[in-house]
N, C-alpha and C positions, 0 to 999 in steps of 0.2 A: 496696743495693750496698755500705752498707759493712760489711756482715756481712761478704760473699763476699772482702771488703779484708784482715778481719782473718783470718778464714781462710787465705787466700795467705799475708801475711804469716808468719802462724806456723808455717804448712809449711812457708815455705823458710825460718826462721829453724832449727828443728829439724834440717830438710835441711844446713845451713850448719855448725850445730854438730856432728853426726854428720861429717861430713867435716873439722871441725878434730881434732875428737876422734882419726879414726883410726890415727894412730903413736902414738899411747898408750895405744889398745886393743890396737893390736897387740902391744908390748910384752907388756900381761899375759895376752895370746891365743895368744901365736907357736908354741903347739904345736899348735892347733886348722885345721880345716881354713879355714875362713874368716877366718882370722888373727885374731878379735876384734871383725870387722867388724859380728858381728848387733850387739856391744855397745857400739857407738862412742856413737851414739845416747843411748843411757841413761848412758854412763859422764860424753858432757859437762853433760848434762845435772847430775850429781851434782857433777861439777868446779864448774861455776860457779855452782852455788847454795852450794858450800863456801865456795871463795872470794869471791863477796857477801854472806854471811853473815857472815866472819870480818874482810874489810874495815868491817864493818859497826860494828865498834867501833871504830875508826879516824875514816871519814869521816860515819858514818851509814849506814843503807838505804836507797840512792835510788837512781837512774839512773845518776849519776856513776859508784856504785861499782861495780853493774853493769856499765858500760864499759870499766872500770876493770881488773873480772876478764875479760871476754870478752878483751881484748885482751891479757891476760899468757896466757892458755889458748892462744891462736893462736901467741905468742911460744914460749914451751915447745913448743908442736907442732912449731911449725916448724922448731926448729934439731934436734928431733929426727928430721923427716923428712930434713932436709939429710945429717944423721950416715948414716941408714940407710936411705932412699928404699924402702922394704920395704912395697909397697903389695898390697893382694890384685888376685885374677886377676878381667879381665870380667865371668867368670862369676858371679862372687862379688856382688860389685857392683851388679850389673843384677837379679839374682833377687833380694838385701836391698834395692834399693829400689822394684820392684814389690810385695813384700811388706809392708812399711810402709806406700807409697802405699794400696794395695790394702784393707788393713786399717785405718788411718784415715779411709778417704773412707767406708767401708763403714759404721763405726760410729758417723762424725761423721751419716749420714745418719738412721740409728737416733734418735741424740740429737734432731734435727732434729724428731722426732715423739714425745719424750718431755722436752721440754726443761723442763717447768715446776720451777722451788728451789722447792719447797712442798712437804708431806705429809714420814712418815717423820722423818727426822734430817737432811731436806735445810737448814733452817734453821739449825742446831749448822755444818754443814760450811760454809755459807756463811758465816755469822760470822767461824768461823776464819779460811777464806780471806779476807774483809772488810779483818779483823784484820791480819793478816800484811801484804797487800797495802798496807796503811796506815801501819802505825807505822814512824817512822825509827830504830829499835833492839830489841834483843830480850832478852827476850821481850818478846812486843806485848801491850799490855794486854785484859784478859778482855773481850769484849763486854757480857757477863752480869752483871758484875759489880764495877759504879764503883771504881775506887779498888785493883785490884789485876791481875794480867797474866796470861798465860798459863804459870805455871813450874810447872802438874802435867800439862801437857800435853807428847805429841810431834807438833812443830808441821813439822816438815821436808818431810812429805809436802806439805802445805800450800805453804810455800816454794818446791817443788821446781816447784811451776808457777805460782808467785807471782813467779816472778823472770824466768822470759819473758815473763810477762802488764805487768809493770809496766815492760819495756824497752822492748814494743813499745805502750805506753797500751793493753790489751786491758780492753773493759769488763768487769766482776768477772761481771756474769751473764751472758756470753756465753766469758765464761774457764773456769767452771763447767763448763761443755758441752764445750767445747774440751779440760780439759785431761783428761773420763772417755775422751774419745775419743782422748786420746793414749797413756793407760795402758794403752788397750787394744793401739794398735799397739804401740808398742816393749815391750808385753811381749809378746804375736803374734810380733814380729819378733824377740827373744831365742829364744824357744821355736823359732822355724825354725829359727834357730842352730845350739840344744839336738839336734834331731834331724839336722841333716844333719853336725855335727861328729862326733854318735856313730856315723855311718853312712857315716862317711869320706867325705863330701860328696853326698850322694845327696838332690837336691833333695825329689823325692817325699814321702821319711820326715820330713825337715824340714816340710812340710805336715799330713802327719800328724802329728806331735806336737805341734804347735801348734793345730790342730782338736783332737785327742785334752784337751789340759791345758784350753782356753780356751772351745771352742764347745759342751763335749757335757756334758749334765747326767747325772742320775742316775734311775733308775728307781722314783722319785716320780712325776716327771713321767707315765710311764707311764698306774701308777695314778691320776692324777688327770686326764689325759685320758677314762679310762675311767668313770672314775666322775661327769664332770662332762659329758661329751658324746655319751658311748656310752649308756650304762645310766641317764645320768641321777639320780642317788642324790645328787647335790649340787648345789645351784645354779652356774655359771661365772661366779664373783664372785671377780676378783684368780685366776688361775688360777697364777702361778706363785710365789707365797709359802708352800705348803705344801712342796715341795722341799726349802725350808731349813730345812724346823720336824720331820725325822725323827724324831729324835730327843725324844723328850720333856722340855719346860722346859731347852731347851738349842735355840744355833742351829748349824745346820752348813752356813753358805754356801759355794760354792763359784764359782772365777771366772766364768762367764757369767751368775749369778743378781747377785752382786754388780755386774755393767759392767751388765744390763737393769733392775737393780734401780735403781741411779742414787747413790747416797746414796755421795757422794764423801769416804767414811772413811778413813781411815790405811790400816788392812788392804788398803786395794784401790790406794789411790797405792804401796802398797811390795810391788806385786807384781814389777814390773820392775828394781826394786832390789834385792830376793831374789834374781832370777835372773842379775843381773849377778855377785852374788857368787858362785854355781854354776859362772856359765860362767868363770871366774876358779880356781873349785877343781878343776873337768874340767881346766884347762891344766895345771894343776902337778901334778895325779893322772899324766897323760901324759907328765910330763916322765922320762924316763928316762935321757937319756944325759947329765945334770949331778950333780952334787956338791951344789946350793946346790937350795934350794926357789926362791928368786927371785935372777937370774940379775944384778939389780941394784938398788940402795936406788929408785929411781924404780918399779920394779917393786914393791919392798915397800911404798912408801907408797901407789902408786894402791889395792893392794890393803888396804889399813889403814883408806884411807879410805873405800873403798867399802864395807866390811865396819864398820866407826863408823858410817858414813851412817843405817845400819838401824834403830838405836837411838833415836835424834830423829826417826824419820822412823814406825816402830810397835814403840814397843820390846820386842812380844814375839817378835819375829822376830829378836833380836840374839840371847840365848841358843842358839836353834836352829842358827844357822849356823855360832855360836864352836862350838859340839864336833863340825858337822859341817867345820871349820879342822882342829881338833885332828884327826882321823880321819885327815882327807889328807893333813897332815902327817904322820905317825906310817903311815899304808903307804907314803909316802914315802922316810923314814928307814930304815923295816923293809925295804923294797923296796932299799936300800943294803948292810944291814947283811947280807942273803942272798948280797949278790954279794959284797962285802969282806973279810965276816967279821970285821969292827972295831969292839965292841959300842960301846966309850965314843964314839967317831965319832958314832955314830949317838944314843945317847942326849943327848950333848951340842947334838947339832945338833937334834933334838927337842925339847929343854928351850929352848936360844936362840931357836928360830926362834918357837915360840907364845909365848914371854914377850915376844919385840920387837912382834908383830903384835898380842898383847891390847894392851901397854902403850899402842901408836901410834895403837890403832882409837880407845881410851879419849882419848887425849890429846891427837887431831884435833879432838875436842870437847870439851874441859875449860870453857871458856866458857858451855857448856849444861849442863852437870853442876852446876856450881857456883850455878847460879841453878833447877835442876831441882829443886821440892818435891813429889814424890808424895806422895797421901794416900788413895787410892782403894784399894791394898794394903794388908792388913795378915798377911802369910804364908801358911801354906798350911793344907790340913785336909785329909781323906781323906773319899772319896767313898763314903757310905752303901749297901750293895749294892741299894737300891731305884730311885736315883738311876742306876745302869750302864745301859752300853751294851748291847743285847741282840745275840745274833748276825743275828737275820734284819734288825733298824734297820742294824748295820753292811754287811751284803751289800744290802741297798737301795740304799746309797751307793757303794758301791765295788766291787760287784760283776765288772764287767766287767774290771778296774785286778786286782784278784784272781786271776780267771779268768786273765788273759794270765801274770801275775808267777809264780804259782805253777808254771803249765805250764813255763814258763823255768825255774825255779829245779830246776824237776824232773831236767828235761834235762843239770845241771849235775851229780847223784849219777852220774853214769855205770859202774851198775854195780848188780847184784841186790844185793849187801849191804848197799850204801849206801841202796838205797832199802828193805830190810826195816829197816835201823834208823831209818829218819826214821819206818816205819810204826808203828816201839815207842814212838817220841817223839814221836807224834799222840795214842798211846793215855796216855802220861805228862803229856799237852797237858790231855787230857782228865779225868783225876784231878786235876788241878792246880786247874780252873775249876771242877769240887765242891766242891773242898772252901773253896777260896776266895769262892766265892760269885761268881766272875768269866767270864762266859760267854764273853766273847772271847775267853779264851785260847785256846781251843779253835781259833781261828782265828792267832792272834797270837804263840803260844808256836813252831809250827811256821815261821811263815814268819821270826819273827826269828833261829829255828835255821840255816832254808835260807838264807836270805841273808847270813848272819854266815860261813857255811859256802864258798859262794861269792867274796865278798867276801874273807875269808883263805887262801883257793885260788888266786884272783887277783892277790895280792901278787907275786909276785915279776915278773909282768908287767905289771901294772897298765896292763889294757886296759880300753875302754869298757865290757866286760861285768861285772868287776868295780866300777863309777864307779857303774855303774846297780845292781849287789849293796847296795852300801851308803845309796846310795837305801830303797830296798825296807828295808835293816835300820832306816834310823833314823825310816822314817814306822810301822815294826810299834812301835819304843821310845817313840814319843812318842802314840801309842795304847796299849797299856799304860798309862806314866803317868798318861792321863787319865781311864783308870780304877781309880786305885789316890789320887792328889791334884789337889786345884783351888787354883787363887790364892781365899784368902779374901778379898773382897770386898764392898762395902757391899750387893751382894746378898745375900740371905739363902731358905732356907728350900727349898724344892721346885727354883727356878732357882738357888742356889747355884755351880753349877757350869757356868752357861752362858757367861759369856764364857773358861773357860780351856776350851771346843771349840770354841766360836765362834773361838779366834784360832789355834788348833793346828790345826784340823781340815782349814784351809787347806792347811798345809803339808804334810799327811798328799796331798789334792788332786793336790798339784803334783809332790812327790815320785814317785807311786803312778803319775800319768797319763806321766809320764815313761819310767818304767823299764817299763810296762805298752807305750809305742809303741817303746823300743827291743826288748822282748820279742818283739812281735811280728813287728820285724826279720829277728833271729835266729830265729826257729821257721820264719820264711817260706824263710828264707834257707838252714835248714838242709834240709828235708822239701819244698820244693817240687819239688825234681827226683827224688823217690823213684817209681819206678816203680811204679804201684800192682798191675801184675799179677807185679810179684815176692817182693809183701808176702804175710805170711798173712792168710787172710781176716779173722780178726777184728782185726787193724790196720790194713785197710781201712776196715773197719766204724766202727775206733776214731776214725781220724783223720778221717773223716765229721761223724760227731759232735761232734768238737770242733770244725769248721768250722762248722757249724750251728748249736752252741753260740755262736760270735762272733759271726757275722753276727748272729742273733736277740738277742745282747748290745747290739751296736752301734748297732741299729738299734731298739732298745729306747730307749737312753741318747740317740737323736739326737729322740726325739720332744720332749724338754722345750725346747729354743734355738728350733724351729720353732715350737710353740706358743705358747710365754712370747711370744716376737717381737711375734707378730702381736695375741693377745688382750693384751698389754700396750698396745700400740700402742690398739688399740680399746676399753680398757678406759679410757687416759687421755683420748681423743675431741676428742685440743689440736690448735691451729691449728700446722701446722709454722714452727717460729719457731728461729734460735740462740741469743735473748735468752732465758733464763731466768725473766723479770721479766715476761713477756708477759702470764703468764695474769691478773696484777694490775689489769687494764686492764677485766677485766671482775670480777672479784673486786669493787673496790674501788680506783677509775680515780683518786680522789683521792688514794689513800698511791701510785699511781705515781706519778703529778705529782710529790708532794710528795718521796718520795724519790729519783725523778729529781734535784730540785733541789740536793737536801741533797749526791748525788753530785758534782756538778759544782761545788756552790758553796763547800761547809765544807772545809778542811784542817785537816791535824793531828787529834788524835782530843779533839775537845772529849767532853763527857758530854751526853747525850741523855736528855728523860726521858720516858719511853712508858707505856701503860698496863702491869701485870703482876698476878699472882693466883697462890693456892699451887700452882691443878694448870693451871699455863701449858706445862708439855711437851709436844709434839708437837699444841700449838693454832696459830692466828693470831698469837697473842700474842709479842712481843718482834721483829716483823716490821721495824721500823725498822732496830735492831740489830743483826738478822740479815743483812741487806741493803745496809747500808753500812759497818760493822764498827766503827760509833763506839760507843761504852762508854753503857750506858745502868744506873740504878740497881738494877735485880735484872729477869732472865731467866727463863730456862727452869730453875725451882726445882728439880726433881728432880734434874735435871743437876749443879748445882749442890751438890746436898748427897751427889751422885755422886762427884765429886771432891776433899771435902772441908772443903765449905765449912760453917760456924756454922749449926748450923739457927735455934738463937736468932736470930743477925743476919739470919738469911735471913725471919725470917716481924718483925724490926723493920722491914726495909727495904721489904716490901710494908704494912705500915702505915705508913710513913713517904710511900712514893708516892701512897697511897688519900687521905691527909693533905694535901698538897700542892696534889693537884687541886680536891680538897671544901672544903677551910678557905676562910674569907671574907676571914683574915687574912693581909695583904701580912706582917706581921713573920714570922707565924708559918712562911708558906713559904718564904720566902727565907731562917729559920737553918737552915730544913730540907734547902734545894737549896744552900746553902753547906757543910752536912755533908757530901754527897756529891760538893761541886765541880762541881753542873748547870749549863752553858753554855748549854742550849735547850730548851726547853719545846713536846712536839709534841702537837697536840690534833687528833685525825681522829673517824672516825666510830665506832673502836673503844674511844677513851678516853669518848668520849660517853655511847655503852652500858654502862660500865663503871664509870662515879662522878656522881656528879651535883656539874657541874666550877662552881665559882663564875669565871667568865671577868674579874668584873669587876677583880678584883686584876691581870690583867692585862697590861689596857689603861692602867694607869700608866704612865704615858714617864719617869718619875724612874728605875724600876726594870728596866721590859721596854721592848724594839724589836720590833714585828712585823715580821720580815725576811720571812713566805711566807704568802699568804693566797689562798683560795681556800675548797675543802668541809674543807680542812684549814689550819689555822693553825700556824705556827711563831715561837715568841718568842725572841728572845734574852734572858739575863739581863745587864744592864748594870750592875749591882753590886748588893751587899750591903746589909741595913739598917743 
């Protein structure tokens, strides 16, 4: 009963905040047809984890400030709805909160049958969240890693549902579940937004595009239905992880593999924070009949912050969106300078408006910057032509997204000379990617022609068809580049280059599934009243084809959400549970007890000492830490020398634990658990297996409390020798 407690709760708290939030979505929505509404939702959600975050050096991180901020967010809302009572229409309303509703009961139900924090990188994410959830200032200190925090990390995603869970006491492994299932609605419910604002409110296409960006895979899935349950040629073991692995030594997830996959990474919490800044750059792309890009400083900073948000939240998706900022401002201005004729006007107001908005995005966060120590980068390097993208790996993924964009973008040449010279500049596409050793271009060089083409065609009206050109230009730019340089990273060698697809490839996704359902729009919209017996035959014939082509796209691409679903579901064979923590119970019933305890009883983040070992990634190991987000002496080592860390210190401090446990000598451990400042000392069934522990040091009362006894033991240290 009090699962289904805390669930309610967090629905109507979400419920609650989306409706404070609305006159200040609408402000930076007020050109769109739903005034802002898909993104009330997301945008409070982004307000008061700012505002508790930035209180948070002030009073602390706690509940207080929390309060604190909810209740100046309502203050602000409300003297602005006084000013302008500019609410959206019923309809608006009612279809954004069936769609939410809709979509988080939907996949809060999913979680419900795949809820276990185990396997994978579920461990790393719960930490974090552990972490965040815990500490009363930031950054919150490393789990992994006694004695230092989290400042090479972007922890905001984390936050960002760390700060509903800790208003309303939501337990951290039932918070887990709760908050996959919320990133999936209110990015769901963005995405309806997305489609029904381009479609000048036409519910329908708002469904499809949100099915299109969020439910439908790629034609992997296909083939691996075929080959795993038709034909039989591979076992049906994990049926939907090869989807993401197309590409060779490289991943390329995309949103429904990510939300069934489970593993609550940054990339997947900033998917609806991406799309908040989108639905923010559609308004001002629209705005036409003003002088000013934002219409008021309340207006520039929602959007300043929103657009900072992204940064601390996955910082590779800040880059992306500043020069897709720059863009719409700059047909903004250009879209001025056509009607005026006033160049300095416009370049002036070009230059001030991205220098206020980087400066602001940057300076909303100066707090995180200034304790923010990356180590995991170190530049860039260009990608070996063995390492590339091949064209039929790229049409595996994105085929359908292609298929539709290109057919649009065609429609946009309106005219035989237009299209013989795109046909020259297919063939220049094509010498390009010989001689270059680059086989995409052949696909990439043409559409970032057509949609650049479209997109500066568009200018002086700047309508949704050009909003979605430039879509389409910047996901062909940022495919390019990732085949031309990678972030150099502590990877090395054949995967070198996998996490700069794995975070780009996303956006390529989201962008692509976008402009691919408005596409579709406009081709339905333009040819569905074409009389077919006054066509010539073979444009009958033609347009046939290209139907047949879709459908058999579509329904290609809808095989992988069906089956991943269900052989996921059966694959993980759990008891439907919210708690996360469940499957423990049978794992190893004594670390739940025992962590159970440790949840409810320790504050503040003492250091914890657990067993560890050099290749403890993606094992049992560091389960304590992981689970309650207290700092324990060395973790998940790979991770760790991932982000920076001393490998020297990292393989002192697993002889330093192995030390600890085994020595006979009370001096010897306790100068060892005073180097790392250890509070408590946890002996289960895994440090057992893992050192041959002398217990008798102890059981000294001079030096240790046994605070928890059972199949596992927990000691307090009571001081120093």
């Amino acid at each position: 009963m009090l699962d289904y407690l805390h669930v309610i709760f967090w629905f109507i708290f979400i419920e609650i905040l989306g409706l404070v939030s609305m006159p200040l979505a609408g402000i930076a929505g007020n050109r769109l047809a739903d005034k802002g509404y898909s993104a009330a939702r997301t945008l409070g959600i982004v307000l008061i984890t700012y505002l508790a975050w930035l209180f948070s050096y002030i009073w602390g991180f706690n509940r207080h400030t929390i309060i604190i901020s909810a209740f100046l967010l309502c203050l602000i809302s409300g003297i602005i709805y006084r000013k302008q009572r500019n609410l959206p229409e019923k309809k608006i309303l009612l279809s954004n909160e069936l769609v939410f509703a809709s979509s988080f009961f939907f996949f809060l139900l999913i979680r419900i049958y795949l809820s276990e924090i185990y396997r994978h990188e579920k461990f790393m994410d719960f930490a974090f969240l552990n972490a965040v959830m815990r500490t009363s200032s930031f950054p919150s200190a490393d789990p992994w890693f006694a004695g230092s925090s989290l400042d090479f990390y972007y922890y905001f995603g984390y936050l960002s549902v760390g700060v509903p869970g800790k208003l309303l006491s939501v337990e951290p492994s039932m918070l887990f579940n709760l908050a996959i299932a919320l990133t999936f609605a209110l990015s769901f419910n963005l995405l309806f937004g997305f489609g029904y604002n381009l479609t000048h409110g036409k519910i329908r296409y708002g469904l499809l595009t949100a099915l299109s960006v969020i439910l439908l895979g790629n034609l992997q899935g296909l083939k691996e239905f075929i080959s795993m349950y038709l034909t039989r040629e591979t076992a049906p073991i994990e049926y939907y992880w090869n989807s993401s692995r197309v590409i060779p030594y490289t991943i390329n997830e995309f949103p429904y593999f990510s939300f069934i996959h489970g593993d609550l990474h940054s990339h997947m919490l900033a998917i609806p924070f991406q799309l908040l800044v989108l639905a923010f750059l559609l308004n001002i792309y629209l705005r036409k009949d003003s002088n000013r890009v934002f219409e008021s400083i309340l207006e520039l900073l929602i959007f300043s912050v929103s657009l900072g948000f992204l940064f601390p939240s996955n910082s590779w998706d800040f880059p992306i969106y500043l020069s897709l900022t720059f863009a719409v401002v700059f047909a903004f201005y250009y879209g001025n300078y056509i009607h005026n004729k006033i160049l300095s006007r416009s370049v002036n107001g070009f230059l001030g408006t991205v220098v206020s908005v980087f400066t602001l995005s940057l300076l909303s966060y100066l707090p995180f910057y200034l304790s923010f120590k990356p180590q995991a980068a170190g530049g860039f390097d260009f990608v070996p032509p063995e390492l590339r993208t091949t064209i039929g790996e790229f049409l595996v993924l994105f085929s359908l997204f292609l298929f539709l964009t290109f057919s649009f973008l065609m429609t946009r040449l309106e005219s035989r000379k237009k299209i013989q010279y795109f046909i020259l500049w297919t063939g220049i596409s094509a010498f390009l990617a010989r001689e270059l050793a680059i086989s995409l271009l052949v696909i990439l060089i043409p559409l970032l022609a057509l949609s650049l083409y479209s997109f500066l065609k568009d200018l002086p009206e700047r309508s949704n068809a050009g909003f979605s050109s430039l879509l389409i230009a910047m996901a062909a730019f940022i495919a390019i580049i990732c085949e031309v340089i990678f972030l150099d990273d502590p990877i090395s060698g054949s995967f070198a280059r996998m996490n700069t697809v794995f975070k780009f490839y996303m956006h390529l996704w989201v962008f692509l599934a976008i402009a691919a359902s408005y596409s579709f729009y406009q081709l339905y919209s333009r040819y569905r009243h074409f009389p077919e017996n006054g066509l010539p035959t073979n444009r009958v014939y033609g347009k046939k084809v290209w139907m047949f082509s879709l459908v058999l796209l579509v329904l290609s691409c809808s095989v992988f959400p069906v089956v991943a679903t269900f052989t996921r579901i059966e694959d993980m064979n759990a008891k439907p549970a919210l708690d996360g923590m469940e499957y423990m119970k049978e794992l190893d019933s004594g670390d739940y007890a025992a962590i159970k305890w440790i949840q409810e009883n320790l504050r503040g983040i003492p250091v914890i000492l657990e067993a560890s070992s050099d290749d403890s990634s993606y094992h049992y190991i560091s389960r304590v830490s992981a689970n309650t987000g207290l700092p324990t002496v060395i973790g998940w080592t790979s991770h760790e020398r991932f982000w920076g860390r001393d490998n020297e210190e990292i393989m002192t401090r697993i002889e330093d634990v192995n030390a600890i446990y085994s020595t006979g000598s009370i001096k010897k451990a306790l100068e060892l658990m005073n180097k790392y400042n250890v509070n408590y000392v946890y002996i289960g069934q895994l440090e057992r297996q893992t050192y041959d522990i002398k217990t008798d040091k102890f059981e000294d009362k001079t030096y240790f409390e046994p605070v928890y006894q059972g199949s596992v033991r927990i000691y307090k240290v009571k001081k120093g020798f």
